[in-house]
C-alpha positions as CSV (number, residue, x, y, z in Angstrom):
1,X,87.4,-12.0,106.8
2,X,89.9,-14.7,105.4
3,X,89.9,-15.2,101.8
4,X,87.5,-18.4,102.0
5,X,84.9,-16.4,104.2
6,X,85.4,-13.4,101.2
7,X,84.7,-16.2,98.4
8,X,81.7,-17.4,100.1
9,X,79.9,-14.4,100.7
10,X,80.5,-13.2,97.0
11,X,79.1,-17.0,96.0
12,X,75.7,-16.1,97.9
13,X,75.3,-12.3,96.5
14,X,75.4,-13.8,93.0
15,X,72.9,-17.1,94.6
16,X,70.7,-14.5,95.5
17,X,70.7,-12.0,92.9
18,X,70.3,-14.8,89.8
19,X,67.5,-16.0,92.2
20,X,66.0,-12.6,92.2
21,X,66.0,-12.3,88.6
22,X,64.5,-15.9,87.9
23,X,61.7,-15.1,90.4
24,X,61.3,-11.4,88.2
25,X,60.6,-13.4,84.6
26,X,57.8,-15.7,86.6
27,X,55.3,-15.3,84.8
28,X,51.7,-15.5,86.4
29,X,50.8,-18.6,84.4
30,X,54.4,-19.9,86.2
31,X,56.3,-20.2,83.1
32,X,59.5,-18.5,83.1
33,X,60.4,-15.3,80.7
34,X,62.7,-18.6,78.4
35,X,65.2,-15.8,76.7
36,X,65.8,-12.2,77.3
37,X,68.2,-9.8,75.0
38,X,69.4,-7.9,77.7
39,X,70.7,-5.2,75.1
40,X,67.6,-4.9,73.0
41,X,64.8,-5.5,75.5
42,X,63.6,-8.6,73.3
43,X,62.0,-11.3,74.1
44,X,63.0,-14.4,72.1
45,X,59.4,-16.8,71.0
46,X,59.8,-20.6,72.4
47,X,60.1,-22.7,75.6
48,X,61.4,-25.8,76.3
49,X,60.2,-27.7,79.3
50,X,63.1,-29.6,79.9
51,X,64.9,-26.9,80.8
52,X,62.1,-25.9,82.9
53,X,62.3,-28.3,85.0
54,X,65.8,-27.9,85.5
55,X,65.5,-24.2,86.6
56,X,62.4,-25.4,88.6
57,X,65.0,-27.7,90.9
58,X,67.8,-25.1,90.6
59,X,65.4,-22.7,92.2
60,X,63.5,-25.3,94.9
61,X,67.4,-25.9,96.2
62,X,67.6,-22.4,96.2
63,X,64.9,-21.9,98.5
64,X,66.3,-24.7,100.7
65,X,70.2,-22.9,100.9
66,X,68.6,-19.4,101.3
67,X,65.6,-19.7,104.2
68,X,63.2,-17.2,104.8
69,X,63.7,-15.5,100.6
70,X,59.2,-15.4,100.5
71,X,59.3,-14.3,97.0
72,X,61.7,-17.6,95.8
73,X,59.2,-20.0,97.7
74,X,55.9,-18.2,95.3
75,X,57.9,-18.8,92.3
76,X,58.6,-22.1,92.9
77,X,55.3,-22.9,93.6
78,X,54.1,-21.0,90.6
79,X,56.5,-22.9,88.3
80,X,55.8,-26.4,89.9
81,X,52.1,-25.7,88.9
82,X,52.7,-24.8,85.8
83,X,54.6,-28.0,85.0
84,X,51.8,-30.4,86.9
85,X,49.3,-28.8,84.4
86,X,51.9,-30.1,81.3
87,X,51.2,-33.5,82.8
88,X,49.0,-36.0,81.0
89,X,47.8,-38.7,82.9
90,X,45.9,-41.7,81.1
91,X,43.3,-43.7,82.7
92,X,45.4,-46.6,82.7
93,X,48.0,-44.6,84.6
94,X,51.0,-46.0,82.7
95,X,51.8,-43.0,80.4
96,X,52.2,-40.1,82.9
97,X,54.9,-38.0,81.2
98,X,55.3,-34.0,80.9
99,X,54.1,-33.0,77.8
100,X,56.5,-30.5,75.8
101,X,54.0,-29.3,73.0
102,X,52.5,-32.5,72.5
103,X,56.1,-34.4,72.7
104,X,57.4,-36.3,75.2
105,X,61.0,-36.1,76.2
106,X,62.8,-38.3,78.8
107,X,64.5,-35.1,80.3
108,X,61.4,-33.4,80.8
109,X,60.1,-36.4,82.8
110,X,63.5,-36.9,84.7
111,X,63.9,-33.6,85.6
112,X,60.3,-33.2,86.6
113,X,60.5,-35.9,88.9
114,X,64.2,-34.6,90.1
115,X,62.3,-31.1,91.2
116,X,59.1,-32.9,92.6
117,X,61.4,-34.3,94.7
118,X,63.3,-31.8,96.0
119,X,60.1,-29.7,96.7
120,X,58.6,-33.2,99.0
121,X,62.3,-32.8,100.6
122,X,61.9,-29.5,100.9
123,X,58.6,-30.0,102.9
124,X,56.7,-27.0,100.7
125,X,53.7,-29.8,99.7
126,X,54.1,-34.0,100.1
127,X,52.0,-34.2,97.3
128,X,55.0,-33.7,95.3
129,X,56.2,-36.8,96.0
130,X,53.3,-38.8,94.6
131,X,53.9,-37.0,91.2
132,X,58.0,-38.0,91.5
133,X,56.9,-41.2,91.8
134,X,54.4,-41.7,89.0
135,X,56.9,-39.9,86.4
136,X,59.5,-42.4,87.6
137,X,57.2,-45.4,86.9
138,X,57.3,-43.9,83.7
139,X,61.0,-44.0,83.6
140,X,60.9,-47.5,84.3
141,X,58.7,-48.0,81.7
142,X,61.2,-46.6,79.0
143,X,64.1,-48.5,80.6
144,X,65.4,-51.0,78.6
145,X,67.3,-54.2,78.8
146,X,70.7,-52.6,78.4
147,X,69.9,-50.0,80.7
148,X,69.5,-47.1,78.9
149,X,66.1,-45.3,78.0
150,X,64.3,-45.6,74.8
151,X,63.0,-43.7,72.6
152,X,64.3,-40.2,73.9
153,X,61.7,-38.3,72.1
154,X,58.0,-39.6,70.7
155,X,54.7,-37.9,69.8
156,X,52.4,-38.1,73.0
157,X,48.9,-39.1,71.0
158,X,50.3,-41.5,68.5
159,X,53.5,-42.7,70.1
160,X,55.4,-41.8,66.7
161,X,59.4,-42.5,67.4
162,X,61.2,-38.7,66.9
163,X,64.9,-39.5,65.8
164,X,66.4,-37.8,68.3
165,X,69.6,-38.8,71.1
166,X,70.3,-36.7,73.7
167,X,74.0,-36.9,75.1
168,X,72.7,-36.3,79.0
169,X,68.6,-37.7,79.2
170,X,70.0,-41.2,80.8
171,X,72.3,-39.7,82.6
172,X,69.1,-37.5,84.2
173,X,66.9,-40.0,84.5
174,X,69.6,-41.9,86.5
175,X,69.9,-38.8,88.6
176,X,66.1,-38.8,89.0
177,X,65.7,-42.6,89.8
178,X,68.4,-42.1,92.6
179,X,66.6,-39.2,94.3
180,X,63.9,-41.3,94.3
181,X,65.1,-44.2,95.9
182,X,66.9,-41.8,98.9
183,X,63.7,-40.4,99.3
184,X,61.8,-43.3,99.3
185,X,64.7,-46.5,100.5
186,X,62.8,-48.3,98.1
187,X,65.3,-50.5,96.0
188,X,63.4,-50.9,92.2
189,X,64.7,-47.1,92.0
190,X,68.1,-48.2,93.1
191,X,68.8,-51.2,91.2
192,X,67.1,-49.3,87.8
193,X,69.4,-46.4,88.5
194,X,72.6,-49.2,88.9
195,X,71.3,-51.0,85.4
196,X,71.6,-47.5,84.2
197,X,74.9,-46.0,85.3
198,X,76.8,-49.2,84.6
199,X,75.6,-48.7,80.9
200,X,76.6,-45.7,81.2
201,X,80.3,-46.1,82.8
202,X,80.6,-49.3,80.4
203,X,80.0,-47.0,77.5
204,X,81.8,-44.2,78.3
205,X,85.4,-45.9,79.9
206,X,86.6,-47.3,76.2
207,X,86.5,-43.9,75.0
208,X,90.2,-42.6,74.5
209,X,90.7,-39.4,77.4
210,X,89.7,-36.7,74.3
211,X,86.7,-38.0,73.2
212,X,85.3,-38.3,77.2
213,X,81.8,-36.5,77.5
214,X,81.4,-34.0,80.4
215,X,78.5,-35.8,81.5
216,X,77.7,-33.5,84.9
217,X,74.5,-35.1,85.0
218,X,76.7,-38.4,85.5
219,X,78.9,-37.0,87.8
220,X,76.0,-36.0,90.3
221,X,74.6,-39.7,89.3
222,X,78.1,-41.0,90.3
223,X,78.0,-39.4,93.7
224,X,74.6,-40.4,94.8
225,X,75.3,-44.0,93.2
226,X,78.0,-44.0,95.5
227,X,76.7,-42.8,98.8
228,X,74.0,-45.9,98.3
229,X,76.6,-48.7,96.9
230,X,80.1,-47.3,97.5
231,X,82.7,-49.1,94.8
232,X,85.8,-47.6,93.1
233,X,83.9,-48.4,90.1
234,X,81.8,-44.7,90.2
235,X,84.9,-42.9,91.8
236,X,87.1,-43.8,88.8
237,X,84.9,-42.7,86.6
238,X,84.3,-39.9,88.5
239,X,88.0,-39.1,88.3
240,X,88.2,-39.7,84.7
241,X,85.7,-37.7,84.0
242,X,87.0,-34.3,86.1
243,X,90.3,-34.8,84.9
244,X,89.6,-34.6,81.3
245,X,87.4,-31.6,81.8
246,X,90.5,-29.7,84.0
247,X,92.2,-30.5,80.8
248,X,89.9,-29.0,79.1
249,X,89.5,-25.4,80.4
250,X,91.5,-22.1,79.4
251,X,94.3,-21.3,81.4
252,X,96.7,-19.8,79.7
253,X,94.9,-17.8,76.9
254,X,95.8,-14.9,75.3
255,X,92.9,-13.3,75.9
256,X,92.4,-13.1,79.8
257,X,89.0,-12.3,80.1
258,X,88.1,-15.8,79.1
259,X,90.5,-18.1,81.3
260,X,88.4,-20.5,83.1
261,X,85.9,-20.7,80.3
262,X,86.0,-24.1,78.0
263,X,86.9,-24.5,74.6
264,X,87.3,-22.2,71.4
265,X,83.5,-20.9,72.2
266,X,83.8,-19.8,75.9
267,X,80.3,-19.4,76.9
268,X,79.1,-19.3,80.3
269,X,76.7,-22.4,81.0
270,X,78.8,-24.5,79.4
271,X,81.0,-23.7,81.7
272,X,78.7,-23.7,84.2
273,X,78.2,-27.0,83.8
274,X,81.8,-28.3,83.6
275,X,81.7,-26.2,87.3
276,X,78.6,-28.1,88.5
277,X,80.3,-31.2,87.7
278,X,83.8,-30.7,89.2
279,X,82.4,-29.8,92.6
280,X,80.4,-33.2,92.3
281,X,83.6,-34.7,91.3
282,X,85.4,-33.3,94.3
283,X,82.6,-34.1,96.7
284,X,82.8,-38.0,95.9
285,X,86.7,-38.0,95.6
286,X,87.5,-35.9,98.7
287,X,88.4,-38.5,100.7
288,X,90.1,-40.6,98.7
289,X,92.4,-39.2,96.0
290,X,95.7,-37.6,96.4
291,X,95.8,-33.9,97.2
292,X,97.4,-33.1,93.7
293,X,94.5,-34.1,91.9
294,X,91.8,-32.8,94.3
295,X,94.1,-29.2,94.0
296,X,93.8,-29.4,90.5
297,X,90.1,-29.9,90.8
298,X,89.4,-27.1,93.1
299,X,91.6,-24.8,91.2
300,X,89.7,-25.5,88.1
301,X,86.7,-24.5,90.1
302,X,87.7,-21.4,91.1
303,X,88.6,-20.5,87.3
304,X,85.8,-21.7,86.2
305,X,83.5,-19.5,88.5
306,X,86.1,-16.4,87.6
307,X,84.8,-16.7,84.4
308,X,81.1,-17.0,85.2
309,X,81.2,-14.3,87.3
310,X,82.4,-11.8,84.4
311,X,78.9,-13.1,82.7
312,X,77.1,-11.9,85.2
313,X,75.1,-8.8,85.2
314,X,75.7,-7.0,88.2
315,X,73.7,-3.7,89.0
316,X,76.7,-1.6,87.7
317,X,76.9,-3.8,84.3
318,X,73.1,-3.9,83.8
319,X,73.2,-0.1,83.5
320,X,74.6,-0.2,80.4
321,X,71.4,-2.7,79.5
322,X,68.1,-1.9,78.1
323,X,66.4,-2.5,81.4
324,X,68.6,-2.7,84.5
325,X,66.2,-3.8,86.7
326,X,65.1,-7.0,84.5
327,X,68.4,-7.7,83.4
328,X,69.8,-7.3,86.8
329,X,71.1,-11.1,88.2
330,X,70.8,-12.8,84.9
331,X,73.9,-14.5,83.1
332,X,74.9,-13.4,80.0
333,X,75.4,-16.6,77.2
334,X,78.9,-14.7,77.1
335,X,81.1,-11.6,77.2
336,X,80.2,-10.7,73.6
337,X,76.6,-11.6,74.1
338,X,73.9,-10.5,76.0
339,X,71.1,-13.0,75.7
340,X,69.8,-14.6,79.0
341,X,68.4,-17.8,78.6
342,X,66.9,-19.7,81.8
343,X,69.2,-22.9,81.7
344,X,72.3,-20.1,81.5
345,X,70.8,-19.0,84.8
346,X,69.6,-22.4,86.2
347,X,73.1,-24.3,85.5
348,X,75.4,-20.8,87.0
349,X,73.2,-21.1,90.1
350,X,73.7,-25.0,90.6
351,X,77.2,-24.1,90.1
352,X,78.0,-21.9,92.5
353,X,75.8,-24.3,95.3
354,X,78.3,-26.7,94.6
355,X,80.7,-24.5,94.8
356,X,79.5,-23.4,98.3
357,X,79.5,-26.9,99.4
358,X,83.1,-27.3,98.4
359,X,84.6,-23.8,99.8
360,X,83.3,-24.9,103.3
361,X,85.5,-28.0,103.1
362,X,87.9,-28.8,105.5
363,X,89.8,-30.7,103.0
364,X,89.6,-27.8,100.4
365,X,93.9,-27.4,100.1
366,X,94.4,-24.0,101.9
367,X,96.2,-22.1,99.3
368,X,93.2,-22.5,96.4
């Protein structure tokens, strides 16, 4: 077995074990077990449906990368109900939106709609598709002039604006809108997602190189933007984006255990993340850019994952844990830490599907 091959097959032991352990804190009602102390045995109170959803598509491409794993398929299906039945659906049809304890949150709808998609591509119920669709209308609805989405966060019952901005919900919603339209060839998604993205880009490109966000929502956006209306336009951005988060990452600390994280505050989804979006990155560049900068990309993917897989809690590490079999497949928030959370899980599991995709390459440079 070549190195490659080697890399590969560890990739899908962690896919399957962090799978495991998601489908473990299902809860019959479908919610997920939100935080877990792995030292202490606590559960920590609260639940965010945004990151529902996201473990909820996490898991559904899961199922799709991983055939024939019966017990991922029931949780799915138990976490899709679950988030129908946080659905509130007017009479007049024009405020579908998943509730989040009586708040409503454009990443909860985007996200929603990104995993009811996936599960109508994913052929596990076509009905899905009808509810992508009606949370997208409301997308639209909340689409403004520039592009963007507005408010972020309101009161469901009175419509009561919540000061809030989140630095990634129109960059999901774009993601959303996109899946939409390849699912559908249906062009109001397209050219809502276009209106969006160029906000986006325009905002984002006259920032100096430091202040860059690591948008990885926008870097999936990017790529799907592109596969429908290929222009430099996404791939630069793209570019600028990866290479300020290669910049970024910890290679030459003091402190080995943390190379590959990010930052002062290594912690494993936000590196994760920063994973998630390089293989995007690389997916949409491949062809194109030079194979120095594609290198670098890859070799900060392979760091990064170095990294996330000292987080994870393997069936030797989990002995030292209050519960080895619950704790077993989760991601730790760090090496110092060891609190699971679901979006730790959801974002190390996107990660690593990227990953797969890139590893099996041909144009991955042979001595990554």
């Amino acid at each position: 077995m070549d190195r490659r091959e080697n890399t590969q097959t560890k990739l899908r032991e962690l896919l399957v074990g962090a799978s495991a352990y998601l489908v473990r804190s299902t809860t019959p009602n479908g919610k997920y077990v939100y935080r877990y102390d792995a030292s202490s045995g606590r559960l920590a109170p609260g639940y965010n449906n945004v990151r529902h959803a996201g473990t909820l598509w996490s898991m559904a491409l899961v199922q799709r990368s991983l055939p024939h794993q019966h017990q991922v398929e029931l949780s799915v299906i138990s976490s899709a109900e679950y988030l129908q039945s946080c659905m509130r659906v007017p009479a007049d049809l024009q405020r579908c939106v998943i509730s989040d304890g009586g708040i409503e949150k454009v990443g909860a709808t985007a996200l929603s709609a990104l995993a009811f998609c996936e599960l109508a591509g994913g052929i596990i119920d076509s009905k899905y598709f009808s509810i992508a669709v009606t949370l997208g209308r409301r997308l639209l609805a909340l689409q403004g002039s520039s592009g963007l989405f507005f408010p972020h966060k309101q009161r469901y019952s009175s419509g009561e604006i919540i000061p809030f901005s989140s630095a990634y919900y129109d960059s999901e919603a774009s993601l959303a809108l996109l899946k939409l339209y390849r699912f559908s060839n249906d062009a109001v998604w397209l050219d809502a997602a276009k209106l969006s993205i160029e906000a986006l880009v325009d905002y984002q490109s006259k920032l100096p190189a430091q202040n860059q966000p690591h948008d990885h929502w926008l870097l999936y956006a990017l790529r799907e933007m592109d596969e429908a209306l290929p222009s430099d336009r996404w791939k630069d951005h793209s570019r600028k984006i990866a290479q300020s988060i290669v910049s970024y990452q910890n290679t030459g600390h003091c402190d080995t255990s943390v190379i590959g994280s990010y930052g002062p505050e290594p912690r494993s989804t936000t590196t994760a993340v920063r994973t998630e979006g390089l293989c995007a990155a690389y997916s949409l560049l491949r062809k194109v850019e030079s194979a120095p900068v594609l290198k670098s990309i890859i070799d900060a993917i392979v760091l990064g994952l170095g990294y996330q897989h000292r987080t994870y809690i393997s069936a030797q590490t989990s002995l030292v844990t209050h519960d080895p079999l619950r704790s077993h497949g989760g991601f730790r928030r760090d090496l110092d830490c060891w609190l699971i959370q679901i979006d730790c899980v959801q974002h190390n599991m996107l990660s690593i599907l990227g990953a797969l995709a890139v590893l099996t390459d041909d144009n991955v440079p042979q001595d990554s």
